[in-house]
Structure formats: structure tokens, C-alpha cells
N, C-alpha and C positions, 0 to 999 in steps of 0.2 A: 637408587630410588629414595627421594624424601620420604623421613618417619616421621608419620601425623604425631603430635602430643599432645595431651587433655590437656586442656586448657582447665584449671582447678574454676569453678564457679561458688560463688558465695551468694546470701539473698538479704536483700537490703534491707535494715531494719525501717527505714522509713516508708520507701515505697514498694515492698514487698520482690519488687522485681531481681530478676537474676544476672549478676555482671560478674566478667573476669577479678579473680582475687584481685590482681594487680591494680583494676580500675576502682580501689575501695580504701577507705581505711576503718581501720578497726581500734573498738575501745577494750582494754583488758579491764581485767578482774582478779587482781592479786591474791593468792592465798590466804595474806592478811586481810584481804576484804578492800585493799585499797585502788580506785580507778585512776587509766591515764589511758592516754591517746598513745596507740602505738601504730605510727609511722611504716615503722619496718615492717611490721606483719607478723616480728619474731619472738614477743616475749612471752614468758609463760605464761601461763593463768586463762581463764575463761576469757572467749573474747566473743564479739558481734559487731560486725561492719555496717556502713551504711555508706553511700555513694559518693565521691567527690561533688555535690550540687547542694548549694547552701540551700535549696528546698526541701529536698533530705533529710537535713537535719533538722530543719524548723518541723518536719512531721515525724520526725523518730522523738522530737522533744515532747510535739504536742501529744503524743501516743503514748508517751512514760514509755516508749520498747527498750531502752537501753536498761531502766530500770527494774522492768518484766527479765529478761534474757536474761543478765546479768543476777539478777536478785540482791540486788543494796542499792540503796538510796546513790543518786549522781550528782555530784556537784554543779553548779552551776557554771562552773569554769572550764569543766568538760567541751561543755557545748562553745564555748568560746573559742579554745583551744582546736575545736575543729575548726568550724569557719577560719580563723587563722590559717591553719595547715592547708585550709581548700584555695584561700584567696591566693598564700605564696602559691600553691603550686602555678597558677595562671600566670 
């Protein structure tokens, strides 16, 4: 008999909705206060995802929500750095 597994659900910082961790990527928030796109899903520090859809991100930017979750100012290269990651993935 197959064993169901939860599937880990995350909630998107831009458009609020609910998708597979897998299907996201996430920005940390380094202890020192410092932000970066991680990829992986595995670094330490405070993190908040938002959707692989460069829509996503144009509404997580225009909501400050990465800046709200996280609580330190975001670089502008953040936001670049995703759409980047979003386009290679395609």
C-alpha cells in the first residue's frame, strides 16, 4: 500500500495563495541582517517565499511584504535576482 506524504505548503508573499514549498522560492534573512534569494530552500535565517510568476513578485514588491515578514529594508537587487531565478527556471 502507497504512503500518502504532506506535501509541506507555503503562502505566497505576493499573492497570498497557498503552493507546494517546492513550487516557490524563498528570500532569507541572515542573522546579520543580511538578504539573498535562496534557491535551495536551505539556508538559515528568517525566510518568506513567493511564487515562481514574475507577477508575484511585482505584488510582493509593490506590498513591501518582503520587507514587512522579514523586517529590514530589501534591496533592489533582491527583486532582480528573483525574476532572474524565475526566468532560468523556464
Amino acid at each position: 500500500m502507497p504512503v500518502n506524504r504532506k506535501v509541506p505548503l507555503r503562502k505566497c508573499s505576493g499573492t497570498n495563495e497557498m503552493f507546494p514549498k517546492k513550487e516557490m522560492i524563498r528570500v532569507v534573512r541572515s542573522k546579520e541582517g543580511e538578504v539573498s534569494v535562496d534557491e535551495t530552500g536551505k539556508k538559515s535565517g528568517r525566510g518568506a517565499y513567493v511564487s515562481k510568476t514574475e507577477a508575484a513578485v511585482a505584488a510582493a514588491k509593490k506590498k513591501n511584504a518582503f520587507r514587512n515578514q522579514l523586517e529590514v529594508e530589501i534591496p533592489e537587487h533582491i527583486y532582480d535576482d528573483l525574476l532572474a531565478a524565475i526566468r532560468k527556471g523556464k
